[in-house]
C-alpha positions as a Markdown table, in Angstrom:
| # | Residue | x | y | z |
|---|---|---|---|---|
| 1 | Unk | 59.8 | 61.1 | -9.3 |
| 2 | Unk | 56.4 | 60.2 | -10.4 |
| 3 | Unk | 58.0 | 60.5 | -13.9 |
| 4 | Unk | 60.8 | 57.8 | -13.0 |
| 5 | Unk | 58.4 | 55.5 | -11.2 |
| 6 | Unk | 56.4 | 55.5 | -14.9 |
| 7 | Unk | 59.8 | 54.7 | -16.9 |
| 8 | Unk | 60.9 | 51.4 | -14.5 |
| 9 | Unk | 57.4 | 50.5 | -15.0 |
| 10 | Unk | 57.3 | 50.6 | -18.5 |
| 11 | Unk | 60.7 | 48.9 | -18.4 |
| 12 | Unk | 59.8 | 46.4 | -16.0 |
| 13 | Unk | 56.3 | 45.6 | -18.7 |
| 14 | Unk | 58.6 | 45.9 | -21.4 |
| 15 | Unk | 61.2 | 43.3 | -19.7 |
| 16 | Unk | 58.2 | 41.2 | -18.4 |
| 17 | Unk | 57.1 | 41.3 | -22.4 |
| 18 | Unk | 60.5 | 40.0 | -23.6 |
| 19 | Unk | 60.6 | 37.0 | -21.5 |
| 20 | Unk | 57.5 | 36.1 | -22.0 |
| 21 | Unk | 58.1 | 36.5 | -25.9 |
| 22 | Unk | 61.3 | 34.6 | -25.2 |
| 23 | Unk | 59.4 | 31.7 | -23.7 |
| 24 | Unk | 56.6 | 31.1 | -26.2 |
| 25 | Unk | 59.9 | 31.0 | -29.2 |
| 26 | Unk | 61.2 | 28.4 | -27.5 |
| 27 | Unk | 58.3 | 26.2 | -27.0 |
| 28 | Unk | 57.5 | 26.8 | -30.0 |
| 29 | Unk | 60.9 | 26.2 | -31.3 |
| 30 | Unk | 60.6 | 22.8 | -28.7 |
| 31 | Unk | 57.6 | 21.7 | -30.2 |
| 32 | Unk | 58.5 | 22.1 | -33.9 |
| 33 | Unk | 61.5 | 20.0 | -33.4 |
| 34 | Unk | 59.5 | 17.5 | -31.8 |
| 35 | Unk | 57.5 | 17.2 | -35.0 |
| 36 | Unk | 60.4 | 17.0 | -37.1 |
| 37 | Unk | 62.0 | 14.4 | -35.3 |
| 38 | Unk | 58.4 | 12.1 | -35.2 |
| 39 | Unk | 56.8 | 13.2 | -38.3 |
| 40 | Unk | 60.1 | 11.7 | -40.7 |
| 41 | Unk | 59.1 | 7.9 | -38.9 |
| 42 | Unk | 55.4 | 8.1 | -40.7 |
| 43 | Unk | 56.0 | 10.3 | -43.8 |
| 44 | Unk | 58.8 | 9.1 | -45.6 |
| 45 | Unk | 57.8 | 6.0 | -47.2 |
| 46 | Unk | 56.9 | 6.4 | -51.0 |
| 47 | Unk | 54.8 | 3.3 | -52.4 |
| 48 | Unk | 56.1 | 1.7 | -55.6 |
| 49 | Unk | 54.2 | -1.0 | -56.4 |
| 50 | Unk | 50.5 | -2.0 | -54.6 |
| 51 | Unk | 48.9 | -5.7 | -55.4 |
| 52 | Unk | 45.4 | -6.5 | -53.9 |
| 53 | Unk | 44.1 | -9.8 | -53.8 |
| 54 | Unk | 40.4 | -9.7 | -52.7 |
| 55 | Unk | 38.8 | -13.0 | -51.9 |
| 56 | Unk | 34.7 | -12.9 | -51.4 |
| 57 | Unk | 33.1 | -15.8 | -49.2 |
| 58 | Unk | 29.7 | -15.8 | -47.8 |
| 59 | Unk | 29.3 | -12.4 | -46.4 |
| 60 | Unk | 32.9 | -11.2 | -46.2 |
| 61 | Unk | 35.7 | -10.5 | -48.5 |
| 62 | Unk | 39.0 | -11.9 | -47.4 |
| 63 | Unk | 42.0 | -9.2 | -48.8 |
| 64 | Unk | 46.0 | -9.7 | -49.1 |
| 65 | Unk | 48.0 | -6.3 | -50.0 |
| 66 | Unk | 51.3 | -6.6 | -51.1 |
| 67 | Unk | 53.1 | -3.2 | -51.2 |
| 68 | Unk | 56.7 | -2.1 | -52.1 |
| 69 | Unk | 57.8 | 0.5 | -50.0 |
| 70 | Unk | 60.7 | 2.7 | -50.8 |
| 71 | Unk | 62.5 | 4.7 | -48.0 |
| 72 | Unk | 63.1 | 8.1 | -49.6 |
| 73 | Unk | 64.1 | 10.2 | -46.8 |
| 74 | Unk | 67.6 | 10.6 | -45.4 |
| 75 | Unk | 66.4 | 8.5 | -42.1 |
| 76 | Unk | 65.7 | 5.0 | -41.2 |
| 77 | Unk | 61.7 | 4.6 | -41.6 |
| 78 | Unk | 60.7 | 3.0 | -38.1 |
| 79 | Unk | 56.5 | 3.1 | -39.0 |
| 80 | Unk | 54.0 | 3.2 | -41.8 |
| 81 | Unk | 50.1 | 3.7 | -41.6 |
| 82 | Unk | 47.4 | 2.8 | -43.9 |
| 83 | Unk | 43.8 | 3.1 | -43.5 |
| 84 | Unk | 41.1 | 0.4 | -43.4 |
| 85 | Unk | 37.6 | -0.7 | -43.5 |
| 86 | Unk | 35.9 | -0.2 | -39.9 |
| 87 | Unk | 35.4 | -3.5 | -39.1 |
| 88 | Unk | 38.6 | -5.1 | -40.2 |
| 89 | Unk | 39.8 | -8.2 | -38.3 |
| 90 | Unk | 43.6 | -8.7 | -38.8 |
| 91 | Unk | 45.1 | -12.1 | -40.3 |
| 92 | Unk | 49.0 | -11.5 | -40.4 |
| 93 | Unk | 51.3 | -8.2 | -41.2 |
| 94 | Unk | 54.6 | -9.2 | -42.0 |
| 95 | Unk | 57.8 | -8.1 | -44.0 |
| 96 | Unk | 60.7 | -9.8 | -45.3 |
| 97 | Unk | 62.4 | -10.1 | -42.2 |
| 98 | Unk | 59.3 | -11.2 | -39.8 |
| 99 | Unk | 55.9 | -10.9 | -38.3 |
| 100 | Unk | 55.6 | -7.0 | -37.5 |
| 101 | Unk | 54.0 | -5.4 | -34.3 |
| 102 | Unk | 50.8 | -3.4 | -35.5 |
| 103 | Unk | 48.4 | -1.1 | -34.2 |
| 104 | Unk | 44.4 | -0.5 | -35.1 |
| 105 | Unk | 43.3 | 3.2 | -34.6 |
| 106 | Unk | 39.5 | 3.1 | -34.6 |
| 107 | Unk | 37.9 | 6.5 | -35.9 |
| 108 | Unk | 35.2 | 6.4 | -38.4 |
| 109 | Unk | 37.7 | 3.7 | -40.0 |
| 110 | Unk | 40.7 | 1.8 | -38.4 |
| 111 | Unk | 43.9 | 3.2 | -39.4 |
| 112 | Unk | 47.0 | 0.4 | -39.2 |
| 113 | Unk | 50.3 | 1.1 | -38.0 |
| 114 | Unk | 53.0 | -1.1 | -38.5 |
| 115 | Unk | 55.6 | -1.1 | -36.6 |
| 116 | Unk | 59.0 | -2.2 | -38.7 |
| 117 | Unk | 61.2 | -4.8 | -36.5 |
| 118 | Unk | 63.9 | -3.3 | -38.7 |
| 119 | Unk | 63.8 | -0.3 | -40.1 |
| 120 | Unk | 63.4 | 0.4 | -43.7 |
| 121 | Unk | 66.7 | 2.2 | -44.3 |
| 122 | Unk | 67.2 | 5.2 | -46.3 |
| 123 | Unk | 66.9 | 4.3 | -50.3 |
| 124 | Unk | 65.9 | 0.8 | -49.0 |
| 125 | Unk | 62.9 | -0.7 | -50.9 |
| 126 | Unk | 61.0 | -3.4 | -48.8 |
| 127 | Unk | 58.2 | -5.5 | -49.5 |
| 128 | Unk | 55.1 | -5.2 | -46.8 |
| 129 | Unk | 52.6 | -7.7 | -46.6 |
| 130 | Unk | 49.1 | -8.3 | -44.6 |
| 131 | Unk | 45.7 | -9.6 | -44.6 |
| 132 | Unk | 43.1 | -9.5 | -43.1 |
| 133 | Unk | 38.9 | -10.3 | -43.2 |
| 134 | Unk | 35.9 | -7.4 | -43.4 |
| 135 | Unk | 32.2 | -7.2 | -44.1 |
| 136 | Unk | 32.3 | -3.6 | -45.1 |
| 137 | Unk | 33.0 | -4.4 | -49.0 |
| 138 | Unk | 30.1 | -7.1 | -49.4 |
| 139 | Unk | 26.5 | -5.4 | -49.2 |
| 140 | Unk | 23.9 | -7.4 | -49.9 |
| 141 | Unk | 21.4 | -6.4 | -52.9 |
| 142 | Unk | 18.3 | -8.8 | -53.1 |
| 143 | Unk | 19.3 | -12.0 | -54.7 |
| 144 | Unk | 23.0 | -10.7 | -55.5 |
| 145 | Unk | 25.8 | -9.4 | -53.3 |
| 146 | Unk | 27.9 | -6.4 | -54.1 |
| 147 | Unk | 31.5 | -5.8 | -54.0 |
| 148 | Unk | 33.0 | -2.1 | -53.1 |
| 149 | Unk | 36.2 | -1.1 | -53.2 |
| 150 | Unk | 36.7 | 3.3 | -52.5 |
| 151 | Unk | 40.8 | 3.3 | -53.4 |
| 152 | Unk | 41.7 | 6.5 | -53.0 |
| 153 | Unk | 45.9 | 7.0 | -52.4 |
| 154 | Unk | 47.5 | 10.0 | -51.0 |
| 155 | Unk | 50.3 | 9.8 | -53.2 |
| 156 | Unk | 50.4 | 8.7 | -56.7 |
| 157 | Unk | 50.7 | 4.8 | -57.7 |
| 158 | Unk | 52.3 | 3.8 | -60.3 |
| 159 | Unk | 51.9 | 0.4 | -59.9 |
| 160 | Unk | 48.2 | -0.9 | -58.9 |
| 161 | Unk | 46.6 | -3.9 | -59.4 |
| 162 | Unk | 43.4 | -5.6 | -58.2 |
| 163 | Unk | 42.6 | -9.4 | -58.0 |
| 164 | Unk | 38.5 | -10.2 | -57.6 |
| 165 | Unk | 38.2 | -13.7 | -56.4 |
| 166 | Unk | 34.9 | -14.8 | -56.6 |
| 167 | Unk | 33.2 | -18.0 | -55.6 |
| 168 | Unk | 32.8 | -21.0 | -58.2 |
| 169 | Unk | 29.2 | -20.8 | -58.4 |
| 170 | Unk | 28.6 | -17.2 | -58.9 |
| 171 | Unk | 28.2 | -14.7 | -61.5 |
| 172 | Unk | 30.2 | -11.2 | -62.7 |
| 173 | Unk | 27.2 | -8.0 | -63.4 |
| 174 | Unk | 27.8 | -4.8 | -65.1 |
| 175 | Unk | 26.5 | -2.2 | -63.1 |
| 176 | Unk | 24.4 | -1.6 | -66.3 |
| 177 | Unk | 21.1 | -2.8 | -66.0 |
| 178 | Unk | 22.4 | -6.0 | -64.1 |
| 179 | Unk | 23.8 | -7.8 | -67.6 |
| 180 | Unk | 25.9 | -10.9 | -66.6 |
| 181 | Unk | 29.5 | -9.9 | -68.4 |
């Protein structure tokens, strides 16, 4: 008896076991589906050609990217995300198409996401524009200001070019030993 009472007990763990085993595949199952269906709307967009136009005024550096964006996945693209300096104060983001909905994720630095009003479809190559001002690329150095620019893509760029602006009345140093160029 005692015997018997041990085996429907060990069955009853062994069921209890199961389900539970059954239940933790399937939300993990659930949750990987989940990222497959959101990550594609972020991931998917590969970045052909990249212009930056940086424009410095008194204190701040007004910049315009222009990027190409090609849809390689087999999905419409719905969003893309860039990062940004900190204290970034948006002009415009627009597309072909129209002025596009954005978002500014504040963590350490402000990451943009744009949301398309039409979706980049797949093999579709679109041209994404926006502007905006900051302070965080002009540090002042005594009697001279100082540009920075940290470019560092996740994917490979083909493509890149930078425009310095600078004011009529100023003057372009080498980093060595302050030399006008």
């Amino acid at each position: 008896m005692v015997e018997r009472y041990k085996r429907i007990v060990a069955e009853g763990k062994e069921k209890q076991y199961n389900d539970m085993g059954r239940k933790t595949f399937v939300v993990i199952l659930a949750m990987g589906l989940l990222l497959l269906i959101l990550l594609p709307n972020t991931c998917s967009a590969q970045v052909l050609t990249y212009k930056l136009i940086s424009s410095i005024e008194e204190g701040f550096a007004e910049e315009e990217h222009y990027l190409t964006l090609f849809n390689n996945a087999s999905y419409p693209l719905n969003q893309f995300s860039v990062s940004l300096p900190r204290d970034v104060e948006m002009i415009y983001v627009k597309d072909v198409y129209s002025i596009l909905n954005f978002e500014i994720e504040r963590n350490g630095k402000a990451k943009l996401t744009i949301n398309f009003s039409i979706p980049i479809e797949p093999k579709e190559a679109r041209l994404l524009m926006f502007k905006y001002r900051t302070r965080e690329r002009i540090k002042v150095r005594g009697n001279f200001n100082e540009y920075l620019l940290v470019f560092m893509p996740k994917q490979d760029i083909e493509n890149f070019e930078l425009i310095l602006k600078l004011p009529r009345d100023s003057e372009l140093y080498s980093p060595k030993g302050l030399e006008v160029v």
